[in-house]
N, C-alpha and C positions, 0 to 999 in steps of 0.2 A: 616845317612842323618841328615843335620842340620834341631831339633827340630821348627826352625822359618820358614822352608818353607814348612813345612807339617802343616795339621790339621785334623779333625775327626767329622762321623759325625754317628749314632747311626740310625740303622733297624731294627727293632721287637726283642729288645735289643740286639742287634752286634755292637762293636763298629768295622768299619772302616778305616783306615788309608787315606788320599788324600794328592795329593798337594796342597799346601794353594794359589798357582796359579789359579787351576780347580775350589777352592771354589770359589774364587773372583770372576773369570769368569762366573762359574755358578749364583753368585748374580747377575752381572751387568745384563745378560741374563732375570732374573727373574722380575727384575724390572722393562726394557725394555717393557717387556709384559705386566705387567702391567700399561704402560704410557701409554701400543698402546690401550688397551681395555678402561681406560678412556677417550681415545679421542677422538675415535670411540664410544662410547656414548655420547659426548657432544655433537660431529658432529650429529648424529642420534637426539639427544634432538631440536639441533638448528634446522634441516630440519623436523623437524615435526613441530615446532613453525611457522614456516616458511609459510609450506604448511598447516595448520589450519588458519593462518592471511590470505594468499591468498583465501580458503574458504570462508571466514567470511570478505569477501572485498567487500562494499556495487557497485554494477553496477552505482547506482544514485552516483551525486556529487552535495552538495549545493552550493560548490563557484565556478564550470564549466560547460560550457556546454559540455557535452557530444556525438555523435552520435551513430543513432541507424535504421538497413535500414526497411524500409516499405517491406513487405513480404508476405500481403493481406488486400484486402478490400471486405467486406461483405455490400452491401445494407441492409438496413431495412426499409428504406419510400423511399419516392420520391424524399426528400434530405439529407435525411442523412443516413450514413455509418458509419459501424464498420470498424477502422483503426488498422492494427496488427503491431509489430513492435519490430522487433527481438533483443535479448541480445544476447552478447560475446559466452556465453557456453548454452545448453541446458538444464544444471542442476542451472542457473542463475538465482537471484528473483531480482525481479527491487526495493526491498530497502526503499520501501514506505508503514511509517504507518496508517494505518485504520484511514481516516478521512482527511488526507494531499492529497496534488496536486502534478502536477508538471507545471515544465514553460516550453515553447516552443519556440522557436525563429527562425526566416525565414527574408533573406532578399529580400523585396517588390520592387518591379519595384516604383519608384518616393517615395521612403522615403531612408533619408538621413540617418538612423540607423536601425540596426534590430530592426525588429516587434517581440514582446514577450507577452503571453498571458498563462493563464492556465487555464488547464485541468484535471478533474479526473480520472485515470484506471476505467476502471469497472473491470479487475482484481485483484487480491492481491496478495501479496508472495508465496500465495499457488501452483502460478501458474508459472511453471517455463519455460524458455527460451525466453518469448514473455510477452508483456503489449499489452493491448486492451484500447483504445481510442474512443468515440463515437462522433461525429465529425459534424457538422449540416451545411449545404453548404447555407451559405449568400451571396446574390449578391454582398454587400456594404462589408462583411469580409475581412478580413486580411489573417490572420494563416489562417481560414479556406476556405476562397477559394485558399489559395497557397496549403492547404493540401490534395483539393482534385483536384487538378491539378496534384499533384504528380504521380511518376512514379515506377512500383515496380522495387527494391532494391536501391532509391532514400536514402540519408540519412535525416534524423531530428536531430535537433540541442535539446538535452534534459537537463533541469538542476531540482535538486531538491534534497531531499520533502522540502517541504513549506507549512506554513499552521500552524495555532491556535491551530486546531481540531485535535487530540489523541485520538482517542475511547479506552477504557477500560472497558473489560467488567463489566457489573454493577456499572456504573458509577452513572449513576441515576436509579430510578425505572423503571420509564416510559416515552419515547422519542417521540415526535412528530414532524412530517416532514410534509412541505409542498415545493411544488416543484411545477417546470416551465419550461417544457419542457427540453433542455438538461441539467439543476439544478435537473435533474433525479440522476444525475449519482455518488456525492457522498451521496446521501440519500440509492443505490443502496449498493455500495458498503459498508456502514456503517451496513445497513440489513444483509447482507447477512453473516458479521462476527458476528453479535449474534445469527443469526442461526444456524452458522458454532459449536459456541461455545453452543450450550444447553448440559443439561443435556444426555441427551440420543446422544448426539454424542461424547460423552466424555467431556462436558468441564463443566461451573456453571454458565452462562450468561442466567438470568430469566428475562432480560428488555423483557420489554412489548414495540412496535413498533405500531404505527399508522403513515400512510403515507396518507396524500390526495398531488395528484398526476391532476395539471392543465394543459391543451391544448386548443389550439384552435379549432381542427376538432378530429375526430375519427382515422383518420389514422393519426395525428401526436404524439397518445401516442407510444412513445420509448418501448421496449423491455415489454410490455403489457402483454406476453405468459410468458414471465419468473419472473415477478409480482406476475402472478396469480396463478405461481405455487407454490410459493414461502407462498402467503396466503391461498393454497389449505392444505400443508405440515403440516405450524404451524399457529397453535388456536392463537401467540399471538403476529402472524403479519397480518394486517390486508391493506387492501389499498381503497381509494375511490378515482373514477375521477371523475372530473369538465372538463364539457367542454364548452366551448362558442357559438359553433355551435352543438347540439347534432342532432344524428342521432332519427332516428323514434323510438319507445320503447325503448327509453334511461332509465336504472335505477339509471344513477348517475347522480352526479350534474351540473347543468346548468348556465352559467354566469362567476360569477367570483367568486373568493373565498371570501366570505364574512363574517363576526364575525358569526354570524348562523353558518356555516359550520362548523368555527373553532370549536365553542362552542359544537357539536354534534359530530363532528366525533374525537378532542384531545382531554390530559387529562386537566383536571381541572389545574389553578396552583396549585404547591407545590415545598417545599424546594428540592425535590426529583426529579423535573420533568424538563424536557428541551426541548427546542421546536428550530429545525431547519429549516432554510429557505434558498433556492438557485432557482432562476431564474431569469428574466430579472430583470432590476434596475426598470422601476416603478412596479414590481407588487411584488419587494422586499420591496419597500417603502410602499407600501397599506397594507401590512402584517405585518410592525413594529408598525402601526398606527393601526390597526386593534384587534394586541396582547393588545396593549397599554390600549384599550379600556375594553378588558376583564380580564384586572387584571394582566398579565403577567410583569414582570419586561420591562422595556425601554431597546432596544438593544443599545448597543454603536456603533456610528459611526464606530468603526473596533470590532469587535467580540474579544473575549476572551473565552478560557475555559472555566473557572468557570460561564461563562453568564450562565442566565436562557434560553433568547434566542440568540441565536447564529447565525448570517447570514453568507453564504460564500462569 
């Protein structure tokens, strides 16, 4: 046989004889297999990139609105509810960080544009499939009398996060919150992620938390039971109400929140300390004038981060 159409190939030292046809064949074969096995991993690389992005795909959008259907409402006073309001999957976080809002938007019988307003979760990421909303029914409202008109598996128009405010833990030393009725609600949720984060539940957030916490009546402090469990828990949250109308053997404060209060129940300034305020617009103005007096840094007409005090 002609030497050029044979070849050899050597097995636990034997040499072989083949046709140098079978080798070639046998190469192109060899190689083949190894095209299919690289592309079948790239393929495999790409759908896992794929499905880790789909994961890691925030529910919330800042530059749309999104919907999302209503799914329960829970009473808590006489006008106000807790509003639930479900995401895409069950294993879903709505996307918003500790400190941020979101916007809401409804179109109003006799306005020429939607109405748009925000709101803070008293949820967090922790909390999957559903965001909670705390919702106060105004006669003269907007979003909130269209939201509690609403009907369950109704949609809502949702856009977000938004917002200054980024909590991190140990941002400062020591945080101070005053609040106004439902300006409850990112003081609430700010608390509850450094307590989320203490030591003894695995994390290093050692802020110290003082909240005084304002209303008009007795039954209009919000979520009151989970406050006090919250500064039953930890030594180094603490909360005081003020109320305008107090009940008989009231042991908290009475009137309005005044420098005294401030000055007793927050901390002192320091480069360390930060002082947060959310409630109605004048009893947010009595409170920037109020700090003003006691030494605290001047808030700016729009808040920033870095402020000492910070309004929402």
């Amino acid at each position: 046989m002609d030497r050029s159409l044979i070849g050899s190939v050597s097995f636990k030292g034997e040499e072989y004889v083949l046709p140098a046809g079978l080798l070639v064949i046998g190469a192109i074969l060899f190689f083949a297999w190894r095209s299919t096995l690289a592309l079948g991993a790239k393929r495999d690389a790409q759908a896992g990139a794929k499905s880790s992005t789909q994961a890691d795909q925030k529910v919330l959008s800042p530059e749309e609105f999104r919907q999302f259907p209503l799914t329960k409402v829970t009473p808590i006073s006489y006008n106000t509810a807790i509003y639930r309001f479900s995401l895409p999957k069950k294993t879903d976080a709505l996307g918003l960080p500790i400190g941020q809002h979101i916007s809401l938007s409804a179109h109003i019988d006799g306005q020429e544009k939607p109405v748009v307003r925000s709101y803070t979760p008293i949820t967090s990421d922790d909390t999957k499939g559903h965001f909670d909303l705390i919702i106060k029914a105004y006669p003269t409202g907007n979003i909130s009398k269209y939201v509690t008109g609403m009907q369950i598996g109704q949609m809502m128009d949702v856009r977000g996060p938004k917002g200054a405010m980024t909590y991190t833990p140990n941002m400062v030393r020591h945080i101070g919150m005053i609040a106004g009725g439902t300006g409850i609600t990112p003081m609430l949720q700010i608390s509850k992620a450094v307590i989320r984060g203490r030591p003894r539940n695995g994390g290093n957030d050692t802020t110290k938390v003082d909240l005084i916490f304002a209303n008009v009546n007795y039954e209009d402090i919000l979520l009151k039971d989970e406050l006090d469990a919250l500064a039953k828990d930890d030594p180094d949250f603490n909360v005081y109400y003020v109320l305008n109308n107090a009940p008989e053997k009231w042991d908290g404060g009475v009137g309005f929140v005044t420098p005294d209060i401030i000055k007793a129940r927050l901390p002192a300034p320091a480069d360390d300390v930060k002082i947060l305020v959310c409630g109605p617009p004048p009893m947010v103005g009595a409170m920037k004038k109020g700090l003003v007096e006691l030494g605290y840094e001047k808030a700016r007409p729009v808040s920033k981060l870095p402020d000492q005090v910070f309004c929402f």
